[in-house]
C-alpha positions in Angstrom: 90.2 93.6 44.2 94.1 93.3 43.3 94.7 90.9 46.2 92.5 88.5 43.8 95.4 87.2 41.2 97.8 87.1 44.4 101.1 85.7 45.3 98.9 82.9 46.0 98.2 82.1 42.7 95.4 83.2 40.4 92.1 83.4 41.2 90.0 81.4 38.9 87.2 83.6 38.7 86.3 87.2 37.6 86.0 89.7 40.1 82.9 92.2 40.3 83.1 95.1 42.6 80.2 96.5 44.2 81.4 99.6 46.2 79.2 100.9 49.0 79.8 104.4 51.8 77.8 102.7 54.4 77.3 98.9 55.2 73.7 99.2 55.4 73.8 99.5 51.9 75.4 96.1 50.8 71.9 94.6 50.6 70.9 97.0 47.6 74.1 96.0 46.2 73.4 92.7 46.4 69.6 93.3 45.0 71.3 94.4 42.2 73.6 91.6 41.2 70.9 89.4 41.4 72.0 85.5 40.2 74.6 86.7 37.9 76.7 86.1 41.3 78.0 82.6 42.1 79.4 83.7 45.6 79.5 87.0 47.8 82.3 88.2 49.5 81.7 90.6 52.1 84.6 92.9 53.1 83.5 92.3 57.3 80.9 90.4 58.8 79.1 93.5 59.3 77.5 94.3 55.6 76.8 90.2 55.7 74.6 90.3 58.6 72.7 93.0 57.2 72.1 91.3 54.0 71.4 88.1 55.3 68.7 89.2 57.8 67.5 91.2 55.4 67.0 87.5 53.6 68.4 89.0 50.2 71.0 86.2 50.3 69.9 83.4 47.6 73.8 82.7 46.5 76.7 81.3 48.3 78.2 84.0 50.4 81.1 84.8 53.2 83.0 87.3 54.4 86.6 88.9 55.5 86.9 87.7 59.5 87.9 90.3 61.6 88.6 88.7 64.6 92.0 86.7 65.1 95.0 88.8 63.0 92.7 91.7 62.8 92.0 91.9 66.1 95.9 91.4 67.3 96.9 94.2 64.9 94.0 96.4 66.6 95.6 95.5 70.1 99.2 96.1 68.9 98.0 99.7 67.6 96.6 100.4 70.8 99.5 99.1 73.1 102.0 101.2 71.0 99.7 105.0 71.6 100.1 105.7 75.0 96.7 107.3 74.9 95.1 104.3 74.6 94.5 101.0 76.8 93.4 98.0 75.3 92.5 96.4 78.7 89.5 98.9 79.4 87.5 98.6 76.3 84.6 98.2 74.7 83.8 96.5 71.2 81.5 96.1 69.0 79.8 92.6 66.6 82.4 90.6 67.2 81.6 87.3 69.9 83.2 87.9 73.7 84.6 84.2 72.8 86.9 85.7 70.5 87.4 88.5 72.1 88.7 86.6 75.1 91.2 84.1 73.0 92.2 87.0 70.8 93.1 89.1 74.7 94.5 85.5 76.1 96.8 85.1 72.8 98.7 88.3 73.4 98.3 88.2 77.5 96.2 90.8 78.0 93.7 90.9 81.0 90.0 90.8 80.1 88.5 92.0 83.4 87.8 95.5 81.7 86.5 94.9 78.4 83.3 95.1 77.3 81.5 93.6 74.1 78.1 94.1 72.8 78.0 90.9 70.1 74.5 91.8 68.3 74.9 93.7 65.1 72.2 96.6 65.6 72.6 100.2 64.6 75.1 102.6 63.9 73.2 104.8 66.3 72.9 102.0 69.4 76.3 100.7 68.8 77.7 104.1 69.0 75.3 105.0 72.3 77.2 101.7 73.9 80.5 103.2 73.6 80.1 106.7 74.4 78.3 105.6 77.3 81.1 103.5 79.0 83.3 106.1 78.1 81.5 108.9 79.9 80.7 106.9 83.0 84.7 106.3 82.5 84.7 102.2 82.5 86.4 102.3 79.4 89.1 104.4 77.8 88.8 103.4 74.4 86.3 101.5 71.9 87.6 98.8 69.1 84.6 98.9 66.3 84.1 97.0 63.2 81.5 99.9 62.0 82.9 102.4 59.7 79.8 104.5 60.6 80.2 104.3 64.5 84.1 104.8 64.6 83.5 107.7 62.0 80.5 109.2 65.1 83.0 108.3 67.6 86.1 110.5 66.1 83.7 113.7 66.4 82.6 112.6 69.6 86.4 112.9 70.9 85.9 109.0 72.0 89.3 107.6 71.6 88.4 104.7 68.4 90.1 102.0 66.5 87.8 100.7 63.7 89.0 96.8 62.8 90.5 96.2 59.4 90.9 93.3 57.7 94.2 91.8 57.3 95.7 90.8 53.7 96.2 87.2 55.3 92.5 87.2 55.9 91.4 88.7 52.3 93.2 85.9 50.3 92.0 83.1 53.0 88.2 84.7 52.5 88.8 85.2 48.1 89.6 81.4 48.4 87.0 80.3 50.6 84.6 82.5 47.7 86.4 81.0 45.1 85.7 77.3 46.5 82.4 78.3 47.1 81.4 79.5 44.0 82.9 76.4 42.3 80.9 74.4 44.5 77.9 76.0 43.5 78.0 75.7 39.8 78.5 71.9 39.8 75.9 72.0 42.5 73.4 73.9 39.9 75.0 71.9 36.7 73.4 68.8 38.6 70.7 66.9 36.6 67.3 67.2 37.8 64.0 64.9 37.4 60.8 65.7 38.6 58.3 63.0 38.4 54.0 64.2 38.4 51.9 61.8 38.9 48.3 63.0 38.7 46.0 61.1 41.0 42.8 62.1 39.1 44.3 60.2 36.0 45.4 57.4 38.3 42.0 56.9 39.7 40.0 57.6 37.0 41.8 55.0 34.4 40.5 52.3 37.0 36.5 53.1 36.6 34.5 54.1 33.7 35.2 57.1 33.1 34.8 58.3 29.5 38.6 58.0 27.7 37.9 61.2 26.0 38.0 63.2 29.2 40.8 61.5 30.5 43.0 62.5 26.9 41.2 66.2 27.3 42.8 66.4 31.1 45.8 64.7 29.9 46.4 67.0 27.5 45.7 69.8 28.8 48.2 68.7 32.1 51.0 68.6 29.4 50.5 71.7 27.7 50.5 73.7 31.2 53.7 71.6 31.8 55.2 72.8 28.4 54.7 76.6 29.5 56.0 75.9 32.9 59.3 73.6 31.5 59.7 76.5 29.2 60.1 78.9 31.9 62.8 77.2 33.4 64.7 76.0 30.8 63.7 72.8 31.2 62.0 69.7 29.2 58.5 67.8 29.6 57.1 64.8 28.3 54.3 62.0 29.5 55.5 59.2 30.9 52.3 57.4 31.3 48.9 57.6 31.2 49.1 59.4 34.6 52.4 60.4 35.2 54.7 63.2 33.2 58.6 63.7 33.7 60.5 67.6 33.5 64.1 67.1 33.1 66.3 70.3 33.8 68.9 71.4 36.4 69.2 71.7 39.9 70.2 75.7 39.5 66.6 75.8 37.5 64.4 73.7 40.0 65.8 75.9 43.2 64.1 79.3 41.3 60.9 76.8 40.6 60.4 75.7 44.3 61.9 78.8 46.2 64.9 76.5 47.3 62.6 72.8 47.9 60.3 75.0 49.6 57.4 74.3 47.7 56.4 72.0 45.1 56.8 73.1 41.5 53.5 73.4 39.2 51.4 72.3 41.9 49.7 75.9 42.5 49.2 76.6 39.0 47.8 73.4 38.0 45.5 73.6 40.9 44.4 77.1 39.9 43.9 76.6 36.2 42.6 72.7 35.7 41.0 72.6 39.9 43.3 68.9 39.8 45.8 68.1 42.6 49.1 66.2 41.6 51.7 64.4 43.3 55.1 65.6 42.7 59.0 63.9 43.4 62.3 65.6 42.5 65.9 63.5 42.2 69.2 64.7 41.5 71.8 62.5 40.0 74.9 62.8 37.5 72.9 61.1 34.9 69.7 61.4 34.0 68.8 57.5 35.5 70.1 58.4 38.7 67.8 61.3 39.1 65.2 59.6 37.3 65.2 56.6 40.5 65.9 59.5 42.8 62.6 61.8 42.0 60.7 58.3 41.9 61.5 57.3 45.1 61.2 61.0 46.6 57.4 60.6 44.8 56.9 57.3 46.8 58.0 59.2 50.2 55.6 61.9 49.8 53.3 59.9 48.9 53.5 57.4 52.1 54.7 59.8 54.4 53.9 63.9 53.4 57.1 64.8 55.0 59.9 65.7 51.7 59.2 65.7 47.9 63.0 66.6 47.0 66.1 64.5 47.7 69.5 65.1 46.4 72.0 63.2 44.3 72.9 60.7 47.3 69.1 60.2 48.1 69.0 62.3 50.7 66.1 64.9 51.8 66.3 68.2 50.6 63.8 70.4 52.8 61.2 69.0 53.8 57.3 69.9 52.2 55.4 72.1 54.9 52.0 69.9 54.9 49.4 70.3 57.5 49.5 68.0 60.8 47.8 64.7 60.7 45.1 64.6 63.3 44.1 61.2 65.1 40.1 62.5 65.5 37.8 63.2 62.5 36.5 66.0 64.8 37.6 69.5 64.3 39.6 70.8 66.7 38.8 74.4 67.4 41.6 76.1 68.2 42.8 79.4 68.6 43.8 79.0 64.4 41.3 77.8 63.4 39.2 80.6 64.8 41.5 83.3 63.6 41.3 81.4 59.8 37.5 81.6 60.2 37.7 85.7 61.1 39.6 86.2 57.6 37.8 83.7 55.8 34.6 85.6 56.0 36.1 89.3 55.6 38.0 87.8 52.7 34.1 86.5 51.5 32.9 89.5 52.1 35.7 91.8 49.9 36.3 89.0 47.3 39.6 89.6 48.6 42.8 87.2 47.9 43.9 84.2 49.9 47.3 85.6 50.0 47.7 88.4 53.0 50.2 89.9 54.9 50.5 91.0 58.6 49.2 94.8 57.3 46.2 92.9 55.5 45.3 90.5 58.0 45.2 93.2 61.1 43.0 95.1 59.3 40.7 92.5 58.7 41.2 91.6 62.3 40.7 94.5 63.9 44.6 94.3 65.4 47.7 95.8 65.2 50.5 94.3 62.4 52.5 93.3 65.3 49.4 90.9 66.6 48.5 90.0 63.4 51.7 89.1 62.4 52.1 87.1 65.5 48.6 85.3 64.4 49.9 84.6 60.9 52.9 82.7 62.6 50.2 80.5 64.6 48.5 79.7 61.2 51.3 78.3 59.9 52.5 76.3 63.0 49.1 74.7 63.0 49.4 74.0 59.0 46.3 76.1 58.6 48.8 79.2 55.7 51.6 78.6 53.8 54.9 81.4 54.5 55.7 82.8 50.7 58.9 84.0 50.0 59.5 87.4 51.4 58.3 90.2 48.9 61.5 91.7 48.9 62.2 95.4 47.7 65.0 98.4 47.2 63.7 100.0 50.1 64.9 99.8 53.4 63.4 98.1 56.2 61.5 94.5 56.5 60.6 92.7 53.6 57.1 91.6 53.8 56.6 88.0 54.5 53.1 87.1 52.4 51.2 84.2 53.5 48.5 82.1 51.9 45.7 81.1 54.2 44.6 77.5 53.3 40.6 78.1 53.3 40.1 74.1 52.1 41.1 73.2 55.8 37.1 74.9 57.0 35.9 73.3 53.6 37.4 70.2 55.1 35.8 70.7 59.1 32.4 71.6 57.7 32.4 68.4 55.3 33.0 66.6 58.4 30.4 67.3 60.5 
């Protein structure tokens, strides 16, 4: 924290500290925070991984290296205590590439090192180095864990735990910095989403009475208006068929869970039973994103691969749609079958079309791990949408909802 106004030069940004006894815990931290955070800085790549496999991570983030200069001054520490012998070790997160140019930097032999790279627990990490020492292939272990160099002290294993260098803290508090700067023009972008609404568009060429059309019109843009609202943003119609939302790009990512999904479609479909057509542009003016979001509209449109594109035209991710199939026969696969299983429990409870692996396994008669495993085959054949993770303060795996697409059986039994 007072490396941030530096012999560098100052910082230009405020510094929030989020203190934590074990690295485990960074995620709650992060939890906490929330989007008041432009960037992360972890102090090791060791509270990072946890938080970003623990997919809590919707901000700009890095961390404090620890290989390079923090592993040299590890190495020096060990080369000057003669109890200790850098070139039968063990280590712990960091990748045996680096390990092997940080050894070859300093001329130190490699034959009799050992490195586990995957970040798992305190408890397994510490298991691999007591191990090697007992069995006596190593003499020392280098850790990045506070937790397992902390185990390994009362364990009498001989321990250095990495630290991060100053040299790396104001490299990583300027890398944060540039990141963070990044990502408020990035959200200070203008944003344009275009919604067409086929029903209007279709309807406006046969006779379909004008006052149902205004009723449905109407109605579209006061849903709009509620939804614009909630984001900060602004609606108005465009044409008889077609409505505009101007806002920002930081306000559309929390509307489509990062172009994941396509904003007011769900609600629209759930409220008025209509399906609409949506396009997003960025741009530094409002024309720019304007032409953008119109021409993302006509890709989706022609080819139901992105609805989003940035400010250079460019596709954002891409929409998940369902694969086209060449026959008008159903093809009964092992997805559709397993949709079929939960479509009729899900009949028979009244039950929601949004499930989890718990949910579906014990509609299925399986375990989580098969159902989840199931779900995964859903999606792949376009047959459920993932939802974002329903994420919590407790500890262990988010849970990853799904929503099973029930209009794909509509859609087989209308063909046969």
């Amino acid at each position: 924290m007072l490396m941030g106004p530096g012999s560098t030069g100052p910082l230009n940004a405020r510094l929030i500290a989020a203190a934590y006894r074990d690295e485990q815990e960074a995620t709650d931290k992060v939890l906490r925070l929330g989007s008041a955070i432009d960037a992360y800085l972890f102090a090791s790549p060791v509270p990072y991984e946890f938080a970003r496999k623990a997919g809590v991570l919707t901000m700009p983030a890095t961390y404090v290296p620890l290989g390079g200069a923090s592993l040299h001054e590890a190495l020096l520490r060990a080369t000057l205590d003669e109890r200790l012998d850098p070139t039968r070790a063990s280590l712990d997160v960091l990748s045996r590439t680096d390990v092997v140019e940080a050894y070859s930097e300093v001329d130190l032999p490699v034959d009799g090192i050992h490195v586990h790279e995957e970040l798992t627990s305190v408890a397994q990490l510490t298991s691999f180095h007591e191990g090697l020492w007992r069995r006596k292939s190593t003499r020392m272990a280098i850790t990045c864990v506070r937790g397992v160099a902390d185990r390994l002290e009362s364990m009498g294993v001989p321990a250095i735990r990495l630290r991060p260098t100053n040299a790396g803290v104001r490299s990583a508090l300027q890398t944060a910095g540039l990141l963070g700067a990044h990502h408020r023009l990035e959200e200070a972008q203008l944003g344009v989403v275009i919604v067409d609404v086929p029903t209007l568009r279709d309807s406006s060429r046969r006779s379909t009475p004008r006052y149902w059309r205004d009723e449905l019109r109407l109605s579209l843009q006061r849903l709009l208006l509620q939804e614009a609202h909630r984001i900060n943003a602004t609606a108005h119609p465009v044409d008889d068929h077609t409505f505009m939302v101007t806002a920002t790009r930081g306000s559309l990512v929390s509307a489509t869970e990062g172009f994941r999904q396509p904003p007011f479609v769900e609600r629209i479909k759930a409220e008025l039973g209509i399906a609409i057509e949506v396009g997003i542009g960025m741009g530094r003016t409002t024309q720019d994103a304007e032409t953008h979001a119109r021409a993302a509209l006509s890709r989706a449109q022609a080819t139901r691969q992105s609805f989003a594109v940035d400010r250079e035209g460019r596709s954002l991710v891409p929409a998940q749609r369902a694969p086209q199939r060449q026959s008008t026969e159903p093809l009964r696969t092992k997805g559709r079958e397993t949709l079929l299983r939960l479509s009729e429990k899900i009949a028979e409870e009244d039950g929601p079309l949004v499930v989890d692996a718990e949910n579906a396994g014990r509609m299925l008669g399986v375990t989580p791990r098969t159902a989840r495993r199931l779900l995964r085959t859903l999606v792949e054949e376009g047959l459920a949408w993932p939802l974002p993770s329903n994420r919590t303060l407790q500890p262990g795996r988010p849970r990853q909802l799904y929503r099973l697409i029930l209009e794909k059986l509509d859609k087989d039994k209308a063909s046969k």
